[in-house]
N, C-alpha and C positions, 0 to 999 in steps of 0.2 A: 337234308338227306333223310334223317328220324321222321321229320313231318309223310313223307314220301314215301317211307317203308309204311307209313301205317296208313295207307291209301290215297290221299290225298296228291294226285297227280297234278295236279293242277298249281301247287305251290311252284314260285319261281324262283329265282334268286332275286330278282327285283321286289315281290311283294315280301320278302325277308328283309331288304333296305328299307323298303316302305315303314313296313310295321317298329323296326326298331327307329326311325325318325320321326313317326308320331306318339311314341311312348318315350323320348327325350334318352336314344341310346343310340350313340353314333360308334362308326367302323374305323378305326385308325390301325393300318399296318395288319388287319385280317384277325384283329383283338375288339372285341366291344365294351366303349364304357360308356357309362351313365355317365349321359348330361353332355357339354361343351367340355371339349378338353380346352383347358388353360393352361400358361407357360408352371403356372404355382402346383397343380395337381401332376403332370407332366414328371416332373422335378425329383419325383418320392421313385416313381416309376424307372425312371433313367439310374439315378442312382443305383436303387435295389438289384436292376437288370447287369450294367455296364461295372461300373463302382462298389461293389460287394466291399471292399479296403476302405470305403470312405471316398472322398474328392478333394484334394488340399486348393483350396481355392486362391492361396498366394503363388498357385501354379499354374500361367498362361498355356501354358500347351494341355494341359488337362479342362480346363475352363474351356478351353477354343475347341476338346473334343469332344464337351459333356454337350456343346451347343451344336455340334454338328449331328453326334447321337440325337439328339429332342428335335433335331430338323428332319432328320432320316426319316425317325419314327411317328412325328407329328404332324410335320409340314408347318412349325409355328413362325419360321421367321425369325428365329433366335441367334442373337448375335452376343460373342462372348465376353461382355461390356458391365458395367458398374449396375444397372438393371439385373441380369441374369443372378449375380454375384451375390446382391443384398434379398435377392428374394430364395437364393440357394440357403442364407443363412436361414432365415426366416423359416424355412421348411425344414432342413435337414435339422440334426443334430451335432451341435461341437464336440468331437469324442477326442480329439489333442487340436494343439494351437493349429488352428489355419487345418482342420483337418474334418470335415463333414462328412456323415455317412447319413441312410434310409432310417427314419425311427420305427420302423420295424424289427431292424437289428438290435433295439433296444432291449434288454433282459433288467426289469426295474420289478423286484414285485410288491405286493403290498404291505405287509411285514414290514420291512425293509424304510417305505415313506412314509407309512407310517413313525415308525420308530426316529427318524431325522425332522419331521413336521412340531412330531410332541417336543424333541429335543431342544429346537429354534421356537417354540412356542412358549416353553419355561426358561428360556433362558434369560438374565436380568438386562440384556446388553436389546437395541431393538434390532439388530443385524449383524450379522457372521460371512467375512470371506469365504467364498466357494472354498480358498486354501485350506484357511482351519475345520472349516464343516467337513473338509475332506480326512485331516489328520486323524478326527475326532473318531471316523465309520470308514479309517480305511482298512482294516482286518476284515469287518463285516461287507463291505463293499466288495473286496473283493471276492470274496468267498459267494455271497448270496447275489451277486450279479455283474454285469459285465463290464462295470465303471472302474476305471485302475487308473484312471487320476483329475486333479482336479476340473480341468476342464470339463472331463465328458462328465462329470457330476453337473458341472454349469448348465451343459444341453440336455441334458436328461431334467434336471428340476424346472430347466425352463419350458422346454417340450411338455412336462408334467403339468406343468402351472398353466397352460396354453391348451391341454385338453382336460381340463374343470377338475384333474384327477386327484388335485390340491392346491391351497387358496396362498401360495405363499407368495410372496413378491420379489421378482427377481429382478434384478439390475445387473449391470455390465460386470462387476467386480464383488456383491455382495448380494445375499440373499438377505429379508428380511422377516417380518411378523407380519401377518394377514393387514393386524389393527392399525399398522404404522405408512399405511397409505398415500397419506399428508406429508 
């Protein structure tokens, strides 16, 4: 319609699919995104949209409607099965047990990972329970962001450590030292 205001009468709605299919931008639901949508990319979107609270994912009727939202909006074929479940983990963030939300919702800032990266980097032990890292900055935690208990500490440093934002190493139960790899 902007193309059309500025003269250009001859634009159609069809060369507007054209043009966004040869510059790798597809129309899903009358939204465009770059690239292939995937069930993984999908995932952050559904959440942020439907799921603002999060998604407790040891809850079948939420599970069975987060996959019918991603079928609504995608058309991907998504069934609410042990696949959809491990790549929700994978994607979202653990903010309480069995409880995921959008890592956009996330409020982490750098202060703050800074300050728990140095903490776990001096420290003499080569790994620290998310529990106790949590005991350690839970005044500061909660004060300078939106982590209020251990868990969503777990998904947020894991999230962290998954976009390069710090080199720390996370495991299911314990965070570690960058050097302690092995």
């Amino acid at each position: 319609e902007k193309i059309k205001e500025k003269g250009f009468a001859f634009w159609t709605e069809e060369l507007t699919q054209n043009y966004f299919k040869l510059n790798n931008y597809n129309i899903y639901n009358k939204q465009i995104h770059e690239g292939k949508m995937t069930i993984t990319k999908s995932i952050g979107i559904i959440a942020k949209k439907y799921f603002p609270n999060g998604i407790k994912i040891t809850n079948q009727e939420q599970l069975e409607e987060f996959a019918k939202r991603t079928n609504e909006m995608f058309n991907l074929n998504v069934s609410a099965k042990r696949a959809l479940l491990t790549r929700i983990q994978d994607t979202l963030v653990m903010s309480d047990k069995g409880e995921y939300s959008s890592p956009e919702q996330l409020v982490f800032n750098e202060e703050m990972l800074s300050e728990i990266t140095n903490y776990i980097n001096n420290m003499e032990e080569e790994r620290i329970t998310y529990e106790a890292l949590f005991k350690v900055f839970e005044k500061e935690l909660k004060e300078k962001t939106n982590v209020d208990n251990h868990y969503y500490l777990h998904g947020a440093l894991k999230h962290l450590t998954n976009s390069k934002k710090t080199n720390l190493l996370c495991y299911r139960y314990y965070v570690g030292k960058p050097e302690n790899e092995k």
